[in-house]
Every structure is written in structure tokens, then in C-alpha cells.
Backbone as numpy.savetxt, mean C-alpha at the origin, in Angstrom:
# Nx Ny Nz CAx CAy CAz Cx Cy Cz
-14.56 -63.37 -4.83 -14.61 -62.01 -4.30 -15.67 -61.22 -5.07
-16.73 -60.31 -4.36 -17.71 -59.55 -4.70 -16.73 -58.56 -5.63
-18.16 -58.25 -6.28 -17.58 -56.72 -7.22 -17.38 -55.77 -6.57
-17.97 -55.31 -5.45 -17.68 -54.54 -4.32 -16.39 -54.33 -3.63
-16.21 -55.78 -3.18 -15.15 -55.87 -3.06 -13.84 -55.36 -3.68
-13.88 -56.13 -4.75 -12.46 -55.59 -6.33 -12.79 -54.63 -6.07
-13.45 -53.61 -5.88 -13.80 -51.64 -6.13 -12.95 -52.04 -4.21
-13.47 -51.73 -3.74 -12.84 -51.33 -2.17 -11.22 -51.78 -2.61
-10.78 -52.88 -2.90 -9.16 -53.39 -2.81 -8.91 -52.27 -3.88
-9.33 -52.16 -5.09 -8.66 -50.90 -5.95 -8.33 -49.90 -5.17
-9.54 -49.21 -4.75 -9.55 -48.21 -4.28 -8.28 -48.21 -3.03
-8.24 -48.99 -2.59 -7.48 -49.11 -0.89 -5.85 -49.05 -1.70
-5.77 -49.91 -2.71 -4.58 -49.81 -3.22 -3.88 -48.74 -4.16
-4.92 -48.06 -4.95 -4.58 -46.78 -5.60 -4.44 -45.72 -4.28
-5.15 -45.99 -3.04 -4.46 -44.80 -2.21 -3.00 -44.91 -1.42
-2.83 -46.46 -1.70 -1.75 -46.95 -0.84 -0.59 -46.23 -1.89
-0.82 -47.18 -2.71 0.52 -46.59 -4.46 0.74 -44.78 -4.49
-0.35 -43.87 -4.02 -0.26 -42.61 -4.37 0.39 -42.02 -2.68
0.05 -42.91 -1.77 0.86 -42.10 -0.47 2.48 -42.86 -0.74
2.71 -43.87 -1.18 3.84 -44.60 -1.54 4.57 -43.69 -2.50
4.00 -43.40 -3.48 5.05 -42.99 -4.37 4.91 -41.49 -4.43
4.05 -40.65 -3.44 4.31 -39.36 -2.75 4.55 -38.43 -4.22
3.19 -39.13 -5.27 2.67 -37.89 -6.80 1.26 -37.69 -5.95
1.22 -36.44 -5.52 -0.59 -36.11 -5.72 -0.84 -35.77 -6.96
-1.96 -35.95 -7.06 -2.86 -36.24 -8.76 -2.83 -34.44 -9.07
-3.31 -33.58 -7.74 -4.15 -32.73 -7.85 -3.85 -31.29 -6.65
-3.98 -29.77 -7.03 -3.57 -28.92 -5.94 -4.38 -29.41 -4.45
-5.42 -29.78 -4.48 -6.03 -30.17 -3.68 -5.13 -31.74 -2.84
-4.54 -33.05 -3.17 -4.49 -33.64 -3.18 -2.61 -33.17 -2.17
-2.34 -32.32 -3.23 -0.95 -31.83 -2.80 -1.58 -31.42 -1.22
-2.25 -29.87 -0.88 -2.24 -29.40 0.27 -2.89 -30.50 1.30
-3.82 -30.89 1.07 -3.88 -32.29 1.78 -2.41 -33.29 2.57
-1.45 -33.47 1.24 -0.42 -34.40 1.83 0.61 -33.26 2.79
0.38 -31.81 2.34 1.06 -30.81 3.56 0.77 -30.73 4.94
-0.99 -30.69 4.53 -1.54 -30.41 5.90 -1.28 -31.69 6.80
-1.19 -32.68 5.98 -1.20 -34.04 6.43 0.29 -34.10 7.79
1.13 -33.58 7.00 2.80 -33.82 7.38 3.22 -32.73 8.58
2.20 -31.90 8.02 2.52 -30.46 9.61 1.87 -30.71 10.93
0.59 -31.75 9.92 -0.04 -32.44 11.68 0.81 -33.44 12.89
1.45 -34.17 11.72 2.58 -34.77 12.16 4.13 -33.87 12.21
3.88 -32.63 12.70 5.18 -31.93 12.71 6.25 -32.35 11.96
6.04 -33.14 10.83 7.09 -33.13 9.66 7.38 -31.68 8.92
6.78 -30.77 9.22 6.71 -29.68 8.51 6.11 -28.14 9.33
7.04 -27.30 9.37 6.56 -26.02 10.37 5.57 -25.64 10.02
4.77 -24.84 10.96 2.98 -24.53 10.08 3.19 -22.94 9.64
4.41 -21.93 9.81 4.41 -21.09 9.13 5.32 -21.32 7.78
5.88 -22.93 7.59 6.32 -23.22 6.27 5.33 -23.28 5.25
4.19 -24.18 5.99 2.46 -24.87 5.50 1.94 -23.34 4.74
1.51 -22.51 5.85 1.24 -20.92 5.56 1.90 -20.42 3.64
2.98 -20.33 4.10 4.17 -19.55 3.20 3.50 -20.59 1.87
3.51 -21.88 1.72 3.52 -22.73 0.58 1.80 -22.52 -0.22
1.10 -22.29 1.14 -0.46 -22.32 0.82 -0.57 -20.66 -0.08
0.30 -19.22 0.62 0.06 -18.51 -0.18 0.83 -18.59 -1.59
1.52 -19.48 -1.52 2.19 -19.21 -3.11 1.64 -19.95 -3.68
0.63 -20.72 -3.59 -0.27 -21.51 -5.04 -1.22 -20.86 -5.02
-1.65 -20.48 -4.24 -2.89 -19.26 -4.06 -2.57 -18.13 -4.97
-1.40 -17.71 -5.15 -0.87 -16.21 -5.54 -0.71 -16.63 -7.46
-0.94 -17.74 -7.89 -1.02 -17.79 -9.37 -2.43 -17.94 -9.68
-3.72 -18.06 -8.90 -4.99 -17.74 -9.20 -5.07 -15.93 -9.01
-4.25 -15.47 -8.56 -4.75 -14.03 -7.88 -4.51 -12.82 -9.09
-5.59 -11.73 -9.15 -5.12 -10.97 -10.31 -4.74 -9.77 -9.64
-3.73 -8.96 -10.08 -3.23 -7.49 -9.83 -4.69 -6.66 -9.13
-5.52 -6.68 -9.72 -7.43 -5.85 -9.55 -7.44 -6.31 -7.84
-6.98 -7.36 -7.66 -7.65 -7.87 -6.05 -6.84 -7.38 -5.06
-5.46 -6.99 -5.12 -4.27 -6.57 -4.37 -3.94 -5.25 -4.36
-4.29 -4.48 -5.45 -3.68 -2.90 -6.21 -4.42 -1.73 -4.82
-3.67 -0.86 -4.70 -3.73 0.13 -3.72 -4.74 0.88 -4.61
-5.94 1.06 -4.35 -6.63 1.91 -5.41 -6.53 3.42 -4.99
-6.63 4.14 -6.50 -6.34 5.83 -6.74 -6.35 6.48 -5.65
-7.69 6.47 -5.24 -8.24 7.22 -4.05 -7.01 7.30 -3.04
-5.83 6.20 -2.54 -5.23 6.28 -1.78 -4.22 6.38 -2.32
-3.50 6.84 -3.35 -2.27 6.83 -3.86 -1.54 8.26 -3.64
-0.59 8.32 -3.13 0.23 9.71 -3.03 0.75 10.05 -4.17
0.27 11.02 -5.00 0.85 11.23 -6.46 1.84 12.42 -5.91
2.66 12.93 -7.07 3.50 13.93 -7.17 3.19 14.61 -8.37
3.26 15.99 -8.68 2.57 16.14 -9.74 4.39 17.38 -10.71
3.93 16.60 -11.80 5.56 17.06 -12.40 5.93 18.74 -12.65
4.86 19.35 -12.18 5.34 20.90 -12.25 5.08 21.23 -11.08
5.24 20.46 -9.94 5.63 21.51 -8.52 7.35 21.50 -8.13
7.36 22.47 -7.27 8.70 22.77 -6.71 8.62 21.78 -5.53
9.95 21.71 -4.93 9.86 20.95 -3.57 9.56 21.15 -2.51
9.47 22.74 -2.57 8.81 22.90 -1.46 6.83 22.95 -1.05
6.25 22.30 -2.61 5.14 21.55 -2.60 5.01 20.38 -2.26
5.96 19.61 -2.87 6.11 18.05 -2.63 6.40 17.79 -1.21
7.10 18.11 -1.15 8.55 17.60 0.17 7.40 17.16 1.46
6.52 18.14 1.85 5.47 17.47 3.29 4.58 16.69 2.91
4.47 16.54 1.71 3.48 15.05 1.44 4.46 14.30 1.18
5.77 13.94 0.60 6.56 12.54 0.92 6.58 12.52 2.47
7.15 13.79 3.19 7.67 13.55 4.45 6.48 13.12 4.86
5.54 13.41 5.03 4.44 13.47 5.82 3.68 11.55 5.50
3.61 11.47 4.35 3.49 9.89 4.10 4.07 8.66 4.47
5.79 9.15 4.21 6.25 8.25 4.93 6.84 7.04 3.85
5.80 7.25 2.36 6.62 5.97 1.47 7.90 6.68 0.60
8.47 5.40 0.25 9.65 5.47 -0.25 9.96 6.14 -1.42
8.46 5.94 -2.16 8.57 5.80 -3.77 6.97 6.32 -4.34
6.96 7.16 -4.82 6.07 8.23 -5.70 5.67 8.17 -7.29
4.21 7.99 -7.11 4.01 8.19 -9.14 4.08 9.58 -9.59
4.76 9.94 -10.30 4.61 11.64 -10.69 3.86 11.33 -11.99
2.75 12.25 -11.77 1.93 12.52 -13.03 2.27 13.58 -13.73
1.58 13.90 -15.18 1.38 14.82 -15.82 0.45 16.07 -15.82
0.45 16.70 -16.72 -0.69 17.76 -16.53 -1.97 17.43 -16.66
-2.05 16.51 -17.39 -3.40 15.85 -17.66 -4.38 15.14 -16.16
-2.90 14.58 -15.60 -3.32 13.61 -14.24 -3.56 12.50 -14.49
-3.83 12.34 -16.09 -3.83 10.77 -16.00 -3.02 9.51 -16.33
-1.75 10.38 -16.39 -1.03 9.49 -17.27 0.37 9.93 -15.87
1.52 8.54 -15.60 2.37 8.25 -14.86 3.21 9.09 -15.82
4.12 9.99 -15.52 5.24 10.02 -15.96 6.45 9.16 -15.67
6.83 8.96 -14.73 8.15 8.03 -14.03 8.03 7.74 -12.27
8.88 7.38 -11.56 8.34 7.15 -10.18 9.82 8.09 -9.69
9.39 8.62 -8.54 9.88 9.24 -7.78 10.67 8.83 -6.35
11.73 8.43 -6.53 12.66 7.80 -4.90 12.85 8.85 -3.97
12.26 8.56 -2.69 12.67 9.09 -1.67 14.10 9.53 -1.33
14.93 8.40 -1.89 16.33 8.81 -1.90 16.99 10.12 -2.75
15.97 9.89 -3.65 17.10 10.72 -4.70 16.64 12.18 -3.89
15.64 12.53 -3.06 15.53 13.93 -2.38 16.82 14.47 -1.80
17.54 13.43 -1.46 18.71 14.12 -0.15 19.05 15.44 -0.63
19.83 14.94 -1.87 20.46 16.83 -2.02 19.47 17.60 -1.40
18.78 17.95 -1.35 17.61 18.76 -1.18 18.18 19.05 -0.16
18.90 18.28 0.86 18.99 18.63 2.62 20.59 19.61 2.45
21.39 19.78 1.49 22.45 20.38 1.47 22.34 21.58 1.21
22.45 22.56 2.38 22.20 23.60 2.53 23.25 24.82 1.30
24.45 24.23 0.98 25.17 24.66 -0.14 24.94 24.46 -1.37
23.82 23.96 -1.66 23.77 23.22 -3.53 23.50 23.90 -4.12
24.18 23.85 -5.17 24.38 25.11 -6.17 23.26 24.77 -7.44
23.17 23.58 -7.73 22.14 23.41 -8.73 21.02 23.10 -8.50
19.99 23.96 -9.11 18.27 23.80 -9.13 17.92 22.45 -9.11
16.97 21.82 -8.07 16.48 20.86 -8.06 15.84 20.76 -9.26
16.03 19.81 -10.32 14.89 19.31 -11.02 14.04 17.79 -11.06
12.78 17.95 -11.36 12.23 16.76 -10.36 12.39 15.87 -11.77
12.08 16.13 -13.16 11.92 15.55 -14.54 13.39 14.71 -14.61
14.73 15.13 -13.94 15.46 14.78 -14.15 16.04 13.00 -12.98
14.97 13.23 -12.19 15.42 12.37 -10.94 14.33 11.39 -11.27
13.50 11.05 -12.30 12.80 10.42 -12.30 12.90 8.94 -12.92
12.55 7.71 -12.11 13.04 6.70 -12.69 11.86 5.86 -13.60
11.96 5.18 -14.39 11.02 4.55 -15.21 10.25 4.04 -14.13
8.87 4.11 -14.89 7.49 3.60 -14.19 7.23 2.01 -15.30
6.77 1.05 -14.30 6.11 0.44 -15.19 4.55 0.12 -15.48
4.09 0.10 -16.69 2.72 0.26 -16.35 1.65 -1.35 -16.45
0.71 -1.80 -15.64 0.48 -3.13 -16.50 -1.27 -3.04 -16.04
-1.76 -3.90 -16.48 -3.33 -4.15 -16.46 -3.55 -4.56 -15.18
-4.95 -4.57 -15.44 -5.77 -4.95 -13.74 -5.85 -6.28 -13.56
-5.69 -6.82 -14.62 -5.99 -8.43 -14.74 -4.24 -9.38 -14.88
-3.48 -9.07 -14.75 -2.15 -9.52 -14.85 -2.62 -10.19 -13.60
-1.66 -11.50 -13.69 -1.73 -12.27 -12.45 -0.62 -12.09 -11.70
-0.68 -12.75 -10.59 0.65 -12.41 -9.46 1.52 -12.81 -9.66
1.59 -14.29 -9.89 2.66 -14.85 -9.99 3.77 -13.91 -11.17
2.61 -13.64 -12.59 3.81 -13.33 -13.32 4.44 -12.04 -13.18
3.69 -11.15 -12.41 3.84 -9.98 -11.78 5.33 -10.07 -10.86
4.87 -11.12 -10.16 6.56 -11.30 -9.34 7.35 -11.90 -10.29
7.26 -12.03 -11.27 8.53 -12.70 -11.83 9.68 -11.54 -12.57
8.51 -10.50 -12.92 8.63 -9.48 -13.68 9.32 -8.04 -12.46
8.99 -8.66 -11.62 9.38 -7.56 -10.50 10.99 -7.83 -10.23
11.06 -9.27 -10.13 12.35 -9.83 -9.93 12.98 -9.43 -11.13
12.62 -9.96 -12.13 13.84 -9.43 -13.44 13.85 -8.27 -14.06
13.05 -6.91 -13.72 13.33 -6.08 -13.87 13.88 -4.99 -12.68
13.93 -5.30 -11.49 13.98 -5.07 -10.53 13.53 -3.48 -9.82
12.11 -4.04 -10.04 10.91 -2.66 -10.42 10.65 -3.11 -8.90
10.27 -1.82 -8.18 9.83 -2.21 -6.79 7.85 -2.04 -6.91
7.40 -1.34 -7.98 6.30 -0.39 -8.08 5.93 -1.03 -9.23
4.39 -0.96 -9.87 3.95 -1.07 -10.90 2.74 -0.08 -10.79
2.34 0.79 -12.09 1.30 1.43 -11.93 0.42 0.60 -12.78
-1.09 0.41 -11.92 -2.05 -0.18 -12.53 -3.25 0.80 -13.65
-3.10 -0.04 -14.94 -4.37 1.03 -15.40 -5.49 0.16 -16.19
-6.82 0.43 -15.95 -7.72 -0.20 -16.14 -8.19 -0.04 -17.59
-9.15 -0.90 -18.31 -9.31 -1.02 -19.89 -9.26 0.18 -20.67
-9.55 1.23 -20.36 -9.88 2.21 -20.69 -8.26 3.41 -21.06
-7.32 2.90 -20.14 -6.39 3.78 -20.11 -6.25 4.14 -18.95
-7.06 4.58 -17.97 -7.07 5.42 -16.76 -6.11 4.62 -15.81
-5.60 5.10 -14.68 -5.15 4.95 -13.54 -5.88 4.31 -12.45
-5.71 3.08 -12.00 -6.81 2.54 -11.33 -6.07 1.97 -9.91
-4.99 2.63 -10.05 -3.71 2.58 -8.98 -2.77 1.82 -9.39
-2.08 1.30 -7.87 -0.37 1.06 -7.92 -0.41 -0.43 -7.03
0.44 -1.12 -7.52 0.84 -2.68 -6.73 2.24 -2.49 -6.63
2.90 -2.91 -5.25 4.45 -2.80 -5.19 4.52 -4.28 -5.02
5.77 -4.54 -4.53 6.30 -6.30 -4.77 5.69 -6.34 -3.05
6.00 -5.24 -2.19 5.80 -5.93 -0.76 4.33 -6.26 -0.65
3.00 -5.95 -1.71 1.83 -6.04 -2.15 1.62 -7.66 -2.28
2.26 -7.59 -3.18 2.97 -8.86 -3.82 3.13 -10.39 -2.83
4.68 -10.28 -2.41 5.29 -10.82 -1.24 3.92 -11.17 0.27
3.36 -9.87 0.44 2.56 -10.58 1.84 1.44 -10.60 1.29
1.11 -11.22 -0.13 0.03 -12.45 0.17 0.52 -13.94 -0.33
2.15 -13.98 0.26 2.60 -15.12 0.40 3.30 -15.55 1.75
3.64 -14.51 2.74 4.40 -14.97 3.79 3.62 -13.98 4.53
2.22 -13.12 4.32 1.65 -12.30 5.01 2.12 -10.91 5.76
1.36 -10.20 6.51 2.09 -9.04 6.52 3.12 -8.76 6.93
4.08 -7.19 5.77 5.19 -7.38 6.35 5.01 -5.72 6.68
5.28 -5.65 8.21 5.63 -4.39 8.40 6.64 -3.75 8.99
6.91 -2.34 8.67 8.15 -1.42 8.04 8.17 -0.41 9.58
8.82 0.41 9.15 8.99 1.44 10.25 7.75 2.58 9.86
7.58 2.06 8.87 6.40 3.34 8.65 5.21 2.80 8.68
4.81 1.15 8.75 3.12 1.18 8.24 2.72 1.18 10.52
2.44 1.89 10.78 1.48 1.91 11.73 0.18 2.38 11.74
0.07 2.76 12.74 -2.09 2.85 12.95 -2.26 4.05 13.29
-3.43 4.62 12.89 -3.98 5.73 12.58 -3.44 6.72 14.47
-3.57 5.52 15.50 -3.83 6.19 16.55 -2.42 7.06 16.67
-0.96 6.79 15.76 -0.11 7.15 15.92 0.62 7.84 15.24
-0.68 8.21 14.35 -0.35 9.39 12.76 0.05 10.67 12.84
0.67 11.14 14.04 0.85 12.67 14.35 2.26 12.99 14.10
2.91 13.59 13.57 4.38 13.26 13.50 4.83 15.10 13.77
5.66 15.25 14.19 6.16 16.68 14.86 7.32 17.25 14.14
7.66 18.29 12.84 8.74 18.01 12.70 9.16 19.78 13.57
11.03 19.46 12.60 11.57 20.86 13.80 11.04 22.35 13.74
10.51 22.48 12.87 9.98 24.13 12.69 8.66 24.33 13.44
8.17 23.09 14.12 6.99 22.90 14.66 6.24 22.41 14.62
5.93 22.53 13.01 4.67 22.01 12.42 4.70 20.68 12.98
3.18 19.98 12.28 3.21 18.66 12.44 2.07 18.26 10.91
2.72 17.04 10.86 1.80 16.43 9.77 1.20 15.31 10.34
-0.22 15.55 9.74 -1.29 14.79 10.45 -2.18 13.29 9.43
-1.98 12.68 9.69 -3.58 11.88 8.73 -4.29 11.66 9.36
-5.65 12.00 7.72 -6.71 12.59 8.25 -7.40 11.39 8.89
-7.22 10.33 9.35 -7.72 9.24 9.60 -7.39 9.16 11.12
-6.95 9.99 12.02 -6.79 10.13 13.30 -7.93 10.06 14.21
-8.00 9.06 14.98 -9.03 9.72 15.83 -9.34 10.97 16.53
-10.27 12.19 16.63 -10.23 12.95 17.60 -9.77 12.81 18.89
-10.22 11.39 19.66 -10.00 11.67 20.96 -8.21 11.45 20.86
-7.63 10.78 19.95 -5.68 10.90 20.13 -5.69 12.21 19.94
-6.27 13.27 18.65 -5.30 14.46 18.51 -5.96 15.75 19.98
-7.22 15.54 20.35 -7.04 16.12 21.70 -6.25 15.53 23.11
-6.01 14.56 23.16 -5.15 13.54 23.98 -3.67 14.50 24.11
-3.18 14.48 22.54 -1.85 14.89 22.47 -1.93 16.43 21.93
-2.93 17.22 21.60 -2.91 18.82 21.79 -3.71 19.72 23.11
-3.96 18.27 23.95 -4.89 19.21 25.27 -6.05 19.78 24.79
-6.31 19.80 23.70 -8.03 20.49 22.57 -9.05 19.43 23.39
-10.20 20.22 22.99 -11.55 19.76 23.92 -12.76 19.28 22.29
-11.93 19.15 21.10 -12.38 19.10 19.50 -13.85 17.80 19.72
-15.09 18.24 19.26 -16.30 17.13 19.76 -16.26 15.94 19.07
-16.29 14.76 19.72 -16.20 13.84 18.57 -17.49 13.18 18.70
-18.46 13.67 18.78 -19.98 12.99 19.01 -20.37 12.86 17.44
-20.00 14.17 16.35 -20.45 14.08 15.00 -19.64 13.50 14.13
-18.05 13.30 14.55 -17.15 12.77 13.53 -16.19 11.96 14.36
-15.78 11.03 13.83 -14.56 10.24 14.51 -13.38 10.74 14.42
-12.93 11.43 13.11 -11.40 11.77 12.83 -11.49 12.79 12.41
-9.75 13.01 12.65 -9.58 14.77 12.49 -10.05 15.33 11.07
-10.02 14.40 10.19 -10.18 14.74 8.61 -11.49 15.27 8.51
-12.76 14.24 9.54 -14.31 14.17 9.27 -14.52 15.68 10.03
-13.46 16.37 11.36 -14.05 17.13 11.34 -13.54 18.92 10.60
-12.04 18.33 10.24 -11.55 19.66 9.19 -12.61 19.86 7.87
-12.86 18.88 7.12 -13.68 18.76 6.00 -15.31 19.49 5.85
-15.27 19.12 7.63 -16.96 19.50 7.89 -16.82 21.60 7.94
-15.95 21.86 8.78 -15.54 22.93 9.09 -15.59 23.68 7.83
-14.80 23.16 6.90 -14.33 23.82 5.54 -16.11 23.60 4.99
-17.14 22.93 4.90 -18.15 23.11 4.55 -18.34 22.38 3.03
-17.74 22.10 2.58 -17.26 21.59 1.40 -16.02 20.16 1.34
-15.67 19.45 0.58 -14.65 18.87 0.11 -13.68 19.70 -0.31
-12.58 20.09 0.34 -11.19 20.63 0.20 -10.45 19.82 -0.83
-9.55 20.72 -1.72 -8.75 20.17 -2.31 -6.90 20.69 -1.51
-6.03 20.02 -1.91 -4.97 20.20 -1.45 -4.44 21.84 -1.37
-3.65 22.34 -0.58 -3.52 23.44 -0.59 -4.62 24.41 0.37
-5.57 24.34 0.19 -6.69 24.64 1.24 -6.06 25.44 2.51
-6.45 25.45 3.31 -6.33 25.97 4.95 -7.33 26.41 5.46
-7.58 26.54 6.70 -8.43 27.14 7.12 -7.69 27.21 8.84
-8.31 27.90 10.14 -7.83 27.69 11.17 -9.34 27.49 12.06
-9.00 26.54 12.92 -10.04 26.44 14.09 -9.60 25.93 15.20
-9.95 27.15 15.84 -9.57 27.54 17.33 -8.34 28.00 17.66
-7.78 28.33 16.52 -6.48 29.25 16.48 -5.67 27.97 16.03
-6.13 26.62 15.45 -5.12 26.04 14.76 -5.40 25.70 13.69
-4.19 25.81 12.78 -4.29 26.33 11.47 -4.08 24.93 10.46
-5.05 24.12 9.56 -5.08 23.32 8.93 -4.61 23.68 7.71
-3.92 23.02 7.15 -3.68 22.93 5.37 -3.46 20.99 5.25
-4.94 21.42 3.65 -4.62 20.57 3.43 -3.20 19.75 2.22
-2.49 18.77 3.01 -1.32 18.17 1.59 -1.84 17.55 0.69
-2.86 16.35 0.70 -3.09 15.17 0.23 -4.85 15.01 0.12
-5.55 15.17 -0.98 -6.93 14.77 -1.07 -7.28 14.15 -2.28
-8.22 13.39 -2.31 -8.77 12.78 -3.93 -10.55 13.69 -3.82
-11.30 12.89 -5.18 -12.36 13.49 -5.01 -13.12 12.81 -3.76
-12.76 11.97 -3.14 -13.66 11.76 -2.53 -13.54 11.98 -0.74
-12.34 12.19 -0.29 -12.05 12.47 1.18 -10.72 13.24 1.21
-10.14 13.90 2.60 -8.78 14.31 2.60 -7.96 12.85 3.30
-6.77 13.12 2.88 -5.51 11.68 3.39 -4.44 12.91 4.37
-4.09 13.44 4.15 -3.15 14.16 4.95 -3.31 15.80 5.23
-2.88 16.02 6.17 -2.90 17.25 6.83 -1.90 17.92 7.02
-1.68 19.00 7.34 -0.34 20.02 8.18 -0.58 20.73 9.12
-0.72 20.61 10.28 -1.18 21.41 11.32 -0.08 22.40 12.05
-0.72 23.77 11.89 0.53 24.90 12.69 -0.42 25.13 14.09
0.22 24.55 14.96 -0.38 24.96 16.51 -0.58 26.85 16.88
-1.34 27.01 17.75 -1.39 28.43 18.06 -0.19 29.28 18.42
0.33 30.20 18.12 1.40 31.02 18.53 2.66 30.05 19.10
């Protein structure tokens, strides 16, 4: 027998021994014998999916997943509730970083739940927000996922605030962050699409994000608002105001009256719109 040969029979037999005794050498070698088994429907292909993001998710660092600043709904620890209250309502998430005076530093996180009292029209004691606040945890940009979920599980932290080398705030990763880049997206009663960002509550008002298209919020206010220079309601409140608005703001056009809830330095995120008379 050629030397060629002995190399081909090795070879033929080290692949026979390694599908036989079902050790891949290697991650590569593993998803191979998956993909292998789902082709042959030994295995569901949203099982294949689910398995591919969880080896994937121990190369991945917190920096690649983290909700950055710009989009984070802060709470800030010396307002009353009746500052806060239309940017939770109006957002829609569960759970809030409350900062300090500084702004750069997390004080604790803020539950949607713990607001209720707020709705009891008899309560005798002053809301305080310092007191409802639950531990924040804080971790680097570079933490990986995996140990991130492990840490989520045994402390049973839903939130982590991210802060970059320096100290600063470079945003927030939650576990559902986490979770769908292993079983992919998971969505809630609240994550929908911009086209359906208008929400009406009972006193009238409505809270808006600023990421709406014009042609939905004239659709659903009968307004004739141009959208040849801007796509969304934000591009054209912002333009109006002439400047970058900070929260609190207002202005009215065409007899409807904008305030802004929610802005960073670089765009507005939420609105409050009071319709005409």
C-alpha cells in the first residue's frame, strides 16, 4: 500500500472513529455535527438557532448589545412625580436609572411598579422617589455575556448600568438584551414601531415619539404638517423650536401645543402633545 494511501485510510478512519464516538475536536466541528442532524430532522432548526446563539453569546461583550446613553430614559432624583410620571408613562419601560445631580453617576433603578400608590387618590404620605429605589448594578463595557447572564440569574438583577473606562455612563443592558441574542427577538406589549407611537391618555393629552412619521401623526390628527423637509414629528418640532430643545421646552404650532419629556444632546425621544381647544 502507497503512502498516500496509509494518509487517505487514516484520514477516512479518524473521521469514521470521531462520527462514531460523537467527540467533536472543535466549536466548529460541534456546529457542523448540529447542522448535520437538523438536515436530517434529528433536530428542530429553531432548537439549531437557540444552540448557535448560546456559543455565540460567550464571544460577545456587554459594548456590542448595551442600549447606548443617547437612548436611555433616565429619572433624575430631585423631581416630583408629576415630572417623571409622562416620561415612564409615555415610554412604556418597566424599569428606570435615576441619576444624581451630577448626571453621571446611577443612583438606584426605579420600578414601574412601585409607582401605583401614586394612583390612590387618598394617600396620606408624600411620595418619595430616594426611598423606592432599588439597587443598581454597575459593570464595564467589556464584561462578556455569558457571565453577565449568570450574574443576572444569581442576583436576580433585571438591569445593569454600563460605564465605560473612564467612569462615565455609556448606557444600560437588561437580561431581555441578553436572552434575544440567544432565542432572538422577544417582543412585549410595549416594543412596537414608530408608526404606532401615539398613545391618548384621559385628560386628553397624548404622548408622542419623536420618531413618528409625519404622514401617521397627520393621518390620525387630520393636520396638513409638510413632510418634504423632515420625516418625523421630532425633525419637525426641533426645526420649529430653531435650536435643540431640552426637556421641558414647549412651544405651539398651529394651535398645537408641544412639550418636550425626553431629549439627550443630540435629538428629542419623546413628546406631549395638547391638541387645540
Amino acid at each position: 500500500m502507497s503512502e498516500q494511501d496509509n494518509q487517505d485510510s487514516r484520514s477516512w478512519l479518524e473521521k469514521l472513529s470521531s462520527a462514531l464516538t460523537g467527540e467533536p475536536s472543535s466549536r466548529e466541528d460541534l456546529l457542523e455535527l448540529l447542522r448535520a442532524a437538523e438536515q436530517r430532522n434529528l433536530l428542530d432548526g429553531e432548537a439549531l438557532s437557540i444552540i448557535e446563539g448560546a456559543l455565540a453569546v460567550s464571544d460577545m461583550q456587554v459594548r456590542e448589545i448595551m442600549i447606548p446613553r443617547s437612548q436611555v430614559v433616565f429619572v433624575k432624583i430631585d423631581e416630583e412625580p408629576a415630572e417623571f410620571l409622562p416620561v415612564v408613562i409615555g415610554s412604556g419601560h418597566s424599569r428606570f436609572p435615576v441619576i444624581g445631580e451630577n448626571g453621571n453617576e446611577v443612583i438606584g433603578i426605579l420600578l414601574a411598579k412601585d409607582l401605583l400608590p401614586l394612583a390612590l387618590k387618598d394617600r396620606k404620605q408624600k411620595f418619595n422617589l430616594r426611598d423606592n429605589l432599588r439597587p443598581g448594578a454597575g459593570i464595564p463595557e467589556s464584561k462578556r455575556l455569558d457571565v453577565l447572564l449568570q450574574e443576572f440569574r444569581s442576583t436576580r438583577n433585571h438591569l445593569a448600568v454600563v460605564y465605560d473606562e473612564y467612569g462615565g455612563i455609556s448606557g444600560i443592558v437588561t437580561i431581555e438584551d441578553v436572552l434575544e441574542q440567544i432565542v432572538g427577538d422577544i417582543e412585549d406589549e410595549y416594543d412596537f414601531e414608530a408608526e404606532g407611537a401615539i398613545n391618548q391618555h384621559a385628560n386628553g393629552e397624548y404622548i408622542i415619539k419623536a420618531l413618528t412619521p409625519i404622514e401617521d401623526f397627520n393621518e390620525h390628527f387630520g393636520t396638513e404638517f409638510s413632510a418634504e423637509d423632515f420625516d418625523t414629528i421630532g425633525g419637525l418640532v426641533t426645526n420649529c423650536f430653531g435650536h435643540l430643545p431640552k426637556r421641558d421646552e414647549e412651544l405651539e404650532i398651529e394651535g398645537y401645543t408641544f412639550k418636550v419629556l425626553n431629549a439627550d444632546g443630540r435629538r428629542v425621544h419623546l413628546l406631549q402633545l395638547i391638541p387645540p381647544g
